[in-house]
PyMOL CGO cylinders between C-alpha atoms (Angstrom):
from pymol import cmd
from pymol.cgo import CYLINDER

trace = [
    CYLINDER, 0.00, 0.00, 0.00, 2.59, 2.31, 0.57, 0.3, 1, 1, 1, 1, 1, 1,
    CYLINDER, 2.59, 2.31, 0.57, 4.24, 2.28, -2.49, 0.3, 1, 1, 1, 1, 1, 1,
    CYLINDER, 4.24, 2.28, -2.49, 1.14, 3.77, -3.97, 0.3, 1, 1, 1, 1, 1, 1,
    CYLINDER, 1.14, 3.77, -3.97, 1.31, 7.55, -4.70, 0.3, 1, 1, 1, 1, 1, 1,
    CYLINDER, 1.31, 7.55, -4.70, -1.03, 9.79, -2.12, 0.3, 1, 1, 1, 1, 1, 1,
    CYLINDER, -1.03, 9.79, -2.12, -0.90, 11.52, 0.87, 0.3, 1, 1, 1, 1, 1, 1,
    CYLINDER, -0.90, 11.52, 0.87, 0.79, 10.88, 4.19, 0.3, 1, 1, 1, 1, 1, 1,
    CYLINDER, 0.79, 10.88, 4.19, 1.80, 7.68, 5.78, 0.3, 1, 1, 1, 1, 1, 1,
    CYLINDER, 1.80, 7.68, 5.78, 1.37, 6.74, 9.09, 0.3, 1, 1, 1, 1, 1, 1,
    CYLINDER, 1.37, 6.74, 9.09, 2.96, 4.16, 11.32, 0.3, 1, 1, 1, 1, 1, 1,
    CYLINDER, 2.96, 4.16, 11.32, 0.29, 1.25, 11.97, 0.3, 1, 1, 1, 1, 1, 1,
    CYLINDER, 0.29, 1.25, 11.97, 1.60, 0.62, 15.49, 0.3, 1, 1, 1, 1, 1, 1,
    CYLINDER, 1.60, 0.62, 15.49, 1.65, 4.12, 16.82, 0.3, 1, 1, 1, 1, 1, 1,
    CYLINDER, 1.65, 4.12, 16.82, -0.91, 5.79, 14.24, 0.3, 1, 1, 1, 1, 1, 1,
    CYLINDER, -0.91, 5.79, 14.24, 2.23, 8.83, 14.04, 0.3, 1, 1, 1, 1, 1, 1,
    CYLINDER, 2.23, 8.83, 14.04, 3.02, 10.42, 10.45, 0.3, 1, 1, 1, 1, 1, 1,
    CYLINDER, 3.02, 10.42, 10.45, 5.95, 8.84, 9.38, 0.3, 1, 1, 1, 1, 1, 1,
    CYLINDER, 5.95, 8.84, 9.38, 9.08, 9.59, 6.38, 0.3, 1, 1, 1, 1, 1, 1,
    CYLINDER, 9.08, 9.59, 6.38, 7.59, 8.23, 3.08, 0.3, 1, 1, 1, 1, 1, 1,
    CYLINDER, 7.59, 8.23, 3.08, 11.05, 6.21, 3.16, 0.3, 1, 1, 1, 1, 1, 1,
    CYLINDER, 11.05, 6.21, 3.16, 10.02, 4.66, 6.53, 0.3, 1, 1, 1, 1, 1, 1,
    CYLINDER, 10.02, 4.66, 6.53, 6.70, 3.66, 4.65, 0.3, 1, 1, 1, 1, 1, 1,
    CYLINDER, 6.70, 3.66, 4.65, 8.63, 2.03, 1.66, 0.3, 1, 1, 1, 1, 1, 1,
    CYLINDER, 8.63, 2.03, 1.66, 10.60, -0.15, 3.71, 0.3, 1, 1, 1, 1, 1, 1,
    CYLINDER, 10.60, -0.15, 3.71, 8.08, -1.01, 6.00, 0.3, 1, 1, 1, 1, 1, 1,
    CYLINDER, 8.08, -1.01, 6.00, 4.48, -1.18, 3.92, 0.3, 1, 1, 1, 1, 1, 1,
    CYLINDER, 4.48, -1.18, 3.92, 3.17, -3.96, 6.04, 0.3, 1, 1, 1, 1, 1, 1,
    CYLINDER, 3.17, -3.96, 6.04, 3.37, -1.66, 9.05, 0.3, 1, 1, 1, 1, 1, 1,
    CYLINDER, 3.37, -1.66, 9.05, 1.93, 1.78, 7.60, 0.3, 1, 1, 1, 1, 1, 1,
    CYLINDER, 1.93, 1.78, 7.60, -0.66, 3.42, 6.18, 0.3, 1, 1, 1, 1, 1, 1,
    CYLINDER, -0.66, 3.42, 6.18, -0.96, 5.32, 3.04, 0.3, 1, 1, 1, 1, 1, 1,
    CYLINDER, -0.96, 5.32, 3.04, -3.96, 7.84, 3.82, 0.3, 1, 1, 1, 1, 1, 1,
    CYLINDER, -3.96, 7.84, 3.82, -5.74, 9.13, 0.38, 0.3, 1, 1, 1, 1, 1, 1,
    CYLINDER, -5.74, 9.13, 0.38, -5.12, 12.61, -0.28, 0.3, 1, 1, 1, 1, 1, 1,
    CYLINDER, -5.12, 12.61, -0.28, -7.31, 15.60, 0.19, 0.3, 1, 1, 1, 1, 1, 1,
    CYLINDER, -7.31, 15.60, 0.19, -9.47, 16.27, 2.86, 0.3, 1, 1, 1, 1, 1, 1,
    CYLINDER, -9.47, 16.27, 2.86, -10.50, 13.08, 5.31, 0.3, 1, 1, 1, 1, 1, 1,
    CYLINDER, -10.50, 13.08, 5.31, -14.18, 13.03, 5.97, 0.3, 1, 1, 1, 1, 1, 1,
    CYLINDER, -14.18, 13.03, 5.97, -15.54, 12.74, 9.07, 0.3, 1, 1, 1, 1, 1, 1,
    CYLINDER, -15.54, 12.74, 9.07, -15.24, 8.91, 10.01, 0.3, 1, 1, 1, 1, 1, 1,
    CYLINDER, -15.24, 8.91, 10.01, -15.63, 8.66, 13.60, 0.3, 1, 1, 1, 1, 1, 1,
    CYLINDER, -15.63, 8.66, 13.60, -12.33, 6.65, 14.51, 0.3, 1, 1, 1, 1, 1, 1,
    CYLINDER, -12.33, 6.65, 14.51, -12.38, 4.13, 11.66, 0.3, 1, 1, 1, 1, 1, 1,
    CYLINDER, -12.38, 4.13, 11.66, -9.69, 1.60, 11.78, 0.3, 1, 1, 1, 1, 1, 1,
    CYLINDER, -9.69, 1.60, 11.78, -7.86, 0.18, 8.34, 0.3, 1, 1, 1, 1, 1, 1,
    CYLINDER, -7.86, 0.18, 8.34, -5.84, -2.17, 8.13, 0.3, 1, 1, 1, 1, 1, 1,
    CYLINDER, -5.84, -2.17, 8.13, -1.95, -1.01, 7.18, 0.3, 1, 1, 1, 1, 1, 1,
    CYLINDER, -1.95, -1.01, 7.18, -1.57, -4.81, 4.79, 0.3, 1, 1, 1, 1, 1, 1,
    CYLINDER, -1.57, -4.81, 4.79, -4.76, -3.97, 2.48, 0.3, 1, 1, 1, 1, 1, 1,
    CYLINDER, -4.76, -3.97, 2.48, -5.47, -0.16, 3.01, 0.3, 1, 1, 1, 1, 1, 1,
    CYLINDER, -5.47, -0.16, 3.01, -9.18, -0.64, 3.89, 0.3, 1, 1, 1, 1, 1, 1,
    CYLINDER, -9.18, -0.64, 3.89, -10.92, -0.05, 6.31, 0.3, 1, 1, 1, 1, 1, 1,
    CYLINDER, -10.92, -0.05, 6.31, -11.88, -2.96, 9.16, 0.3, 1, 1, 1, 1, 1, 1,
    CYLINDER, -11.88, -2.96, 9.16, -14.54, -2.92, 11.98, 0.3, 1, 1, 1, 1, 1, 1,
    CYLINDER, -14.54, -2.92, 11.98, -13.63, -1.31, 15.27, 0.3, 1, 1, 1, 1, 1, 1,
    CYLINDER, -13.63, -1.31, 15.27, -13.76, -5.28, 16.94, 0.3, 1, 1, 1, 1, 1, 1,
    CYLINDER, -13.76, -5.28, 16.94, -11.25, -6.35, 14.67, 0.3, 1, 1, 1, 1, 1, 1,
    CYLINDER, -11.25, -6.35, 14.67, -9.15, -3.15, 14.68, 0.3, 1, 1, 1, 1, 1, 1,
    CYLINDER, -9.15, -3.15, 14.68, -9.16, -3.32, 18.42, 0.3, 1, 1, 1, 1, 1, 1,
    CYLINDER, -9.16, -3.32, 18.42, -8.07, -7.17, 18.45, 0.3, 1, 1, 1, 1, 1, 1,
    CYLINDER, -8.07, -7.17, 18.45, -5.55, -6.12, 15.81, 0.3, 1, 1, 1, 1, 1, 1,
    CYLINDER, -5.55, -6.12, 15.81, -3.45, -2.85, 16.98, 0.3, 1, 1, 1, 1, 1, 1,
    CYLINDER, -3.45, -2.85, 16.98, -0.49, -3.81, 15.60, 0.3, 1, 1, 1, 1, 1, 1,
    CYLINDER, -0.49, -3.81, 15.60, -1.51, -3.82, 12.06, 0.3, 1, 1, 1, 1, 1, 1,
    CYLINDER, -1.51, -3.82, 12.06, -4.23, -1.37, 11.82, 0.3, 1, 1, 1, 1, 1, 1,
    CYLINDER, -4.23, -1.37, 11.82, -4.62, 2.29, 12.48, 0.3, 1, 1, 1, 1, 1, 1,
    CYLINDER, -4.62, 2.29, 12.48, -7.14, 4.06, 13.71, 0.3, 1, 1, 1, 1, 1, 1,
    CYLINDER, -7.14, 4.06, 13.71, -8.15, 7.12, 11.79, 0.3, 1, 1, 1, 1, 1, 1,
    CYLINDER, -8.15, 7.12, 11.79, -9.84, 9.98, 14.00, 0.3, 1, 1, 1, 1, 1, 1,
]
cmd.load_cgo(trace, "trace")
């Protein structure tokens, strides 16, 4: 996912903006976020492996490799 052009990348384990070189060597652990302006989601979780976005059960049991967007 991160190897795909768009906006920031954050780190799946700490949900922190991270280099875009950290995010190429480590795209199972971050999160490309589309660019332009995030709607309103409510705390959605994604997964950082796939990019899309996962229930709040699973992104709970899963903190390691998902991110919660606020």
């Amino acid at each position: 996912m991160a190897g795909k052009s768009g906006g920031p990348t954050r780190s799946s384990s700490t949900g922190r903006y991270v280099p875009p070189g950290q995010g190429k060597s480590n795209p199972s652990g971050t999160v490309r976020e589309a660019p332009g302006k995030s709607g309103s989601t409510g705390g959605a979780y994604r997964s950082s492996s796939t990019g899309r976005f996962v229930t709040e059960k699973y992104g709970k049991q899963h903190p390691g490799t998902t991110t919660r967007e606020k």
